[in-house]
FIKOLZA-1660 file (N, C-alpha, C; in steps of 0.1 Angstrom, whole numbers, plus 5000, padded with zeros to 4 digits):
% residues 105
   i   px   py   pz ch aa at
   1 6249 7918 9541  A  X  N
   1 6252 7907 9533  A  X CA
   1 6259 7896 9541  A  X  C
   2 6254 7883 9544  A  X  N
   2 6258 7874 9545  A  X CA
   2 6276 7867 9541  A  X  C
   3 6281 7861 9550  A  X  N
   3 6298 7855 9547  A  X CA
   3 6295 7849 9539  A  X  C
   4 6307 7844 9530  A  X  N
   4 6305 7832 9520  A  X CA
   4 6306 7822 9531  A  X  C
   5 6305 7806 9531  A  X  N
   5 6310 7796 9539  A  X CA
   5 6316 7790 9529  A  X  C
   6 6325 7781 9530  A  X  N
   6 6334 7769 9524  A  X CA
   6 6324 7756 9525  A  X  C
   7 6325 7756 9512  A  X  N
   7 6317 7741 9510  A  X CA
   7 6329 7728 9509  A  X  C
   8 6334 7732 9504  A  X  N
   8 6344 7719 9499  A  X CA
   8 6358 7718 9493  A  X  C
   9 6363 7710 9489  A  X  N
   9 6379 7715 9486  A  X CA
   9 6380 7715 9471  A  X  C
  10 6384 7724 9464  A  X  N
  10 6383 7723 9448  A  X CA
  10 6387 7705 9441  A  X  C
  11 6393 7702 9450  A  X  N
  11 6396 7684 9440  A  X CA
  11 6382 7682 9441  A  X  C
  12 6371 7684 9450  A  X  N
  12 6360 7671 9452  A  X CA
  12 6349 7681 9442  A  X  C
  13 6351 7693 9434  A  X  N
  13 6343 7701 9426  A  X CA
  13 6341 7686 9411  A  X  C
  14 6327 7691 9409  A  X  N
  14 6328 7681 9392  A  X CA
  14 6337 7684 9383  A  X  C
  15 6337 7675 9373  A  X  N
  15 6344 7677 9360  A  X CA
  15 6341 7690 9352  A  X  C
  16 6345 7694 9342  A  X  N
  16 6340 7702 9328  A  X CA
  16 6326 7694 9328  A  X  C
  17 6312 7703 9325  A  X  N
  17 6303 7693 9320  A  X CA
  17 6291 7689 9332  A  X  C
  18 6302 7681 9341  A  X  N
  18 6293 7673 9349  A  X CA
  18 6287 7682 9363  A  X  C
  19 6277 7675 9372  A  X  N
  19 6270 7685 9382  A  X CA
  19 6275 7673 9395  A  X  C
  20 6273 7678 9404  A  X  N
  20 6273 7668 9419  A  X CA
  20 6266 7677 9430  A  X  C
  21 6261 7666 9438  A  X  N
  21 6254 7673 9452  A  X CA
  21 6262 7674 9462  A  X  C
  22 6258 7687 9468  A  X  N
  22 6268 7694 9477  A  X CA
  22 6260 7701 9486  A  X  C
  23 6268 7698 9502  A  X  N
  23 6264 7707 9513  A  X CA
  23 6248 7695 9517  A  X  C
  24 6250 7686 9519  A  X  N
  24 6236 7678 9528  A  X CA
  24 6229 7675 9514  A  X  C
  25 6229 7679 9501  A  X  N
  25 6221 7679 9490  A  X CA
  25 6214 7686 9486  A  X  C
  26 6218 7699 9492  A  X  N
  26 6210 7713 9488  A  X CA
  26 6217 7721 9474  A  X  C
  27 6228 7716 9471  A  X  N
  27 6236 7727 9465  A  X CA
  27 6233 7716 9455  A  X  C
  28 6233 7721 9444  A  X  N
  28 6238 7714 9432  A  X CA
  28 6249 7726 9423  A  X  C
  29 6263 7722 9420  A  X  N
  29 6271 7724 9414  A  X CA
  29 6275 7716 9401  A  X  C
  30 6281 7724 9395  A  X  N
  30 6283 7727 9379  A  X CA
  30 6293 7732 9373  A  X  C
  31 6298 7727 9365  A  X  N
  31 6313 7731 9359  A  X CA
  31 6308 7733 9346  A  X  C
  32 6310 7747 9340  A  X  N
  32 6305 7749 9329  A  X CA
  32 6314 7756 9321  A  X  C
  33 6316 7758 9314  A  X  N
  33 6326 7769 9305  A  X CA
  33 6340 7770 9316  A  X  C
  34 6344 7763 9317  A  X  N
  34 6359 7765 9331  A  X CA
  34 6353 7774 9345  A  X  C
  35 6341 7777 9344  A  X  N
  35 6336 7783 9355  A  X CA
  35 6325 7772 9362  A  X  C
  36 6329 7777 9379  A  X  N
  36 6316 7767 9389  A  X CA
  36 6306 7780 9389  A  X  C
  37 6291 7770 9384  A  X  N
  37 6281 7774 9388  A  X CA
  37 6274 7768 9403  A  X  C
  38 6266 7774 9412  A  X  N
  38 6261 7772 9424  A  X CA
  38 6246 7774 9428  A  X  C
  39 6237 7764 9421  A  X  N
  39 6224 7764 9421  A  X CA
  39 6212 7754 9432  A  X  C
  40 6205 7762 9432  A  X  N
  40 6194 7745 9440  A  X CA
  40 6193 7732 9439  A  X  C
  41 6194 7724 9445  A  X  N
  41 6195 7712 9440  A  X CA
  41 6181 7705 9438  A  X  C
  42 6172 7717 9443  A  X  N
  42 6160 7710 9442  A  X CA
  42 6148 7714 9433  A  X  C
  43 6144 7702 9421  A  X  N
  43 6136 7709 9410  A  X CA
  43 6125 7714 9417  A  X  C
  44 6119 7726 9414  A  X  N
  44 6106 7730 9419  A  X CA
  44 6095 7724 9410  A  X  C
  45 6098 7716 9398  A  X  N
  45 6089 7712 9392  A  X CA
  45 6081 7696 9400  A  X  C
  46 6091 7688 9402  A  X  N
  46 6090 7679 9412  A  X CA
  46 6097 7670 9421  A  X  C
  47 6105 7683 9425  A  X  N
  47 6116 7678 9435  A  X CA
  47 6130 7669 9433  A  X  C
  48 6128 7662 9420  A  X  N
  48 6143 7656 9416  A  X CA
  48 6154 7666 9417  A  X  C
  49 6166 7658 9422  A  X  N
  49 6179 7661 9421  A  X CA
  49 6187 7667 9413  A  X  C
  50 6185 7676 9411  A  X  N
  50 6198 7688 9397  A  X CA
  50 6209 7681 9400  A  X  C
  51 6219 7678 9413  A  X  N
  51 6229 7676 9410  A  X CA
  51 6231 7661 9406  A  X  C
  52 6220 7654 9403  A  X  N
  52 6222 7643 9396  A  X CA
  52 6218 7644 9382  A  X  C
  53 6219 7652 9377  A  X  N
  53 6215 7655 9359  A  X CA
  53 6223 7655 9354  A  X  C
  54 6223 7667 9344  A  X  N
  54 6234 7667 9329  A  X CA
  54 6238 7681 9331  A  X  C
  55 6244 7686 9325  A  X  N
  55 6245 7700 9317  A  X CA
  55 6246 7698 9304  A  X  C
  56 6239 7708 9298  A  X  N
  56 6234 7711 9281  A  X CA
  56 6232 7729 9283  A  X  C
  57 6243 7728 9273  A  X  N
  57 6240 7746 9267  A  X CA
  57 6239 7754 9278  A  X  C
  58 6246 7756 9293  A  X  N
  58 6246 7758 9303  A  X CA
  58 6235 7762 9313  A  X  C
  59 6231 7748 9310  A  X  N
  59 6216 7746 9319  A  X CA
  59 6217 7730 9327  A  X  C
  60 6214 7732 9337  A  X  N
  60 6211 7716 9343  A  X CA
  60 6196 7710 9343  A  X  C
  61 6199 7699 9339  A  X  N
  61 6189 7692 9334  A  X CA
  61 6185 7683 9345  A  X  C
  62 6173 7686 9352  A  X  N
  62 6165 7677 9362  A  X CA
  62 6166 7662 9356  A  X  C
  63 6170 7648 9367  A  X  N
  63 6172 7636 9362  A  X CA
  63 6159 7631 9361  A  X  C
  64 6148 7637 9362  A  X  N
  64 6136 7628 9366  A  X CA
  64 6126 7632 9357  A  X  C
  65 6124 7647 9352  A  X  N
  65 6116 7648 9338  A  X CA
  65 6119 7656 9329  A  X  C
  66 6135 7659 9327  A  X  N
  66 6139 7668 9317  A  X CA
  66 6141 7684 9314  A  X  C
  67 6135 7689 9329  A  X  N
  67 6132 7702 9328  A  X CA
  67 6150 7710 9331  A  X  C
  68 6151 7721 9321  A  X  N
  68 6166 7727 9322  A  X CA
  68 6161 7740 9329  A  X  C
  69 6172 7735 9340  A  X  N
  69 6173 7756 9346  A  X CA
  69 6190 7760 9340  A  X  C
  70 6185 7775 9340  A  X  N
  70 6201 7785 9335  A  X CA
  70 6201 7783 9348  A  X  C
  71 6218 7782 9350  A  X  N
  71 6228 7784 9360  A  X CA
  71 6225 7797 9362  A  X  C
  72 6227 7807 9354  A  X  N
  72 6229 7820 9360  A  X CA
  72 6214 7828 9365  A  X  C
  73 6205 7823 9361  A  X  N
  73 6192 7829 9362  A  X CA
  73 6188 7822 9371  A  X  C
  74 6179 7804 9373  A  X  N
  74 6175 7799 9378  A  X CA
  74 6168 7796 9371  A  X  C
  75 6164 7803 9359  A  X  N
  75 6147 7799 9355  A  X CA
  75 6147 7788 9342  A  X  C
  76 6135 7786 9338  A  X  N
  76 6133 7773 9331  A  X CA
  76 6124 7781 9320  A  X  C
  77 6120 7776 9308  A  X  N
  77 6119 7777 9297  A  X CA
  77 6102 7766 9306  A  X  C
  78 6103 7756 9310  A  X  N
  78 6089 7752 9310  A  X CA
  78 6076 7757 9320  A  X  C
  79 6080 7766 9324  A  X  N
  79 6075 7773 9338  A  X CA
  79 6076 7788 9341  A  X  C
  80 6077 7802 9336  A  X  N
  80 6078 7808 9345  A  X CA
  80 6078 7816 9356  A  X  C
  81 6069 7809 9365  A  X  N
  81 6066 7811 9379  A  X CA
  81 6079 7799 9390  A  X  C
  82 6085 7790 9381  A  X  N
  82 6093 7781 9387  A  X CA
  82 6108 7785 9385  A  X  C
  83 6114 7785 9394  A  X  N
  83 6130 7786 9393  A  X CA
  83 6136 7782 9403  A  X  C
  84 6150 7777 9406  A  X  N
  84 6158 7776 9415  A  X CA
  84 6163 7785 9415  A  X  C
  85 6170 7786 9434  A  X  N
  85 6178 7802 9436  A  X CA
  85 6193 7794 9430  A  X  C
  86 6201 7809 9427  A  X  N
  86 6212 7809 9422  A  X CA
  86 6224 7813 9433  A  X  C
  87 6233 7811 9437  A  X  N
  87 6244 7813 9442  A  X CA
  87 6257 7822 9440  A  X  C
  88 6255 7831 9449  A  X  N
  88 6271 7837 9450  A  X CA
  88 6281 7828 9450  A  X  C
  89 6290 7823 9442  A  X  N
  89 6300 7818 9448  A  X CA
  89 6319 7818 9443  A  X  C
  90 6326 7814 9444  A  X  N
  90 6339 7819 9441  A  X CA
  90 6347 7804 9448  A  X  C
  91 6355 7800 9442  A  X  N
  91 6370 7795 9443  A  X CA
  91 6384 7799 9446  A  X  C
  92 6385 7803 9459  A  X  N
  92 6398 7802 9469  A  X CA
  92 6407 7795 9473  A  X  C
  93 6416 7798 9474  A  X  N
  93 6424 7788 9486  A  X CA
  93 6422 7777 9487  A  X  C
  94 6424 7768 9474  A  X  N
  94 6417 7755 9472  A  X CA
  94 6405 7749 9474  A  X  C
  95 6393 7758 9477  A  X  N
  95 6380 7756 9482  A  X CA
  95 6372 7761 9475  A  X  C
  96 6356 7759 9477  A  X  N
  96 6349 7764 9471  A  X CA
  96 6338 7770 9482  A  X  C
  97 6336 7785 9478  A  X  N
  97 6327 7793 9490  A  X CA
  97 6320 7799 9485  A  X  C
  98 6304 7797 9491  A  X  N
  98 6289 7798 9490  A  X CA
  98 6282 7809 9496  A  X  C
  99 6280 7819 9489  A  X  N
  99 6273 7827 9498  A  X CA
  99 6260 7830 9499  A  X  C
 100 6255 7824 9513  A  X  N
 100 6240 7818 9516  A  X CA
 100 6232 7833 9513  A  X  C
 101 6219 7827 9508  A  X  N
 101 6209 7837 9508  A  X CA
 101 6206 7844 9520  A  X  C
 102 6203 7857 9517  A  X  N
 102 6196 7869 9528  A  X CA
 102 6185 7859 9534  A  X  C
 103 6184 7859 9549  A  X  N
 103 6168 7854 9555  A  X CA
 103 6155 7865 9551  A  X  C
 104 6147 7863 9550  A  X  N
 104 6138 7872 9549  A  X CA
 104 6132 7880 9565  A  X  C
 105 6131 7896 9558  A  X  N
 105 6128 7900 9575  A  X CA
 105 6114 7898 9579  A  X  C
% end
């Protein structure tokens, strides 16, 4: 199993509610229920920005045509063969740490 790495310092995490892009723009994060979710930032439907959307009913909402993934699943209600990967992750030591996917052998 892969380390976690440290993405960032808990102040620069979003609000309750709100999402932001993280790590180069790969991560999109999420404050949902007092908990950080740690999802793709990238829609597989057509590549818009997750961490530029909403959250609704603890799903992020793609800014470009509407489509919601579950934070904890990845998957979408309009697709599914489509999902974003979901993230290990945890809040430390005033940070927030990512633990990257297995490479494939």
């Amino acid at each position: 199993m892969r380390e976690m790495i440290r993405v960032c310092d808990e102040r620069d995490l979003p609000r309750e509610g709100n999402v932001c892009e993280m790590a180069e723009g790969n991560l999109c994060v999420a404050r949902i229920g007092g908990r950080i979710a740690v999802i793709g930032n990238h829609c597989p439907h057509s590549g818009g920005p997750l961490g530029q959307g909403m959250v609704e009913a603890g799903k992020v909402i793609c800014p470009l045509h509407g489509w919601a993934f579950d934070v904890g699943t990845g998957a979408t209600e309009e697709d599914d063969e489509l999902h974003v990967p979901v993230f290990e992750s945890e809040v430390r030591d005033g940070a927030l740490f990512v633990r990257p996917p297995e490479r494939p052998s």
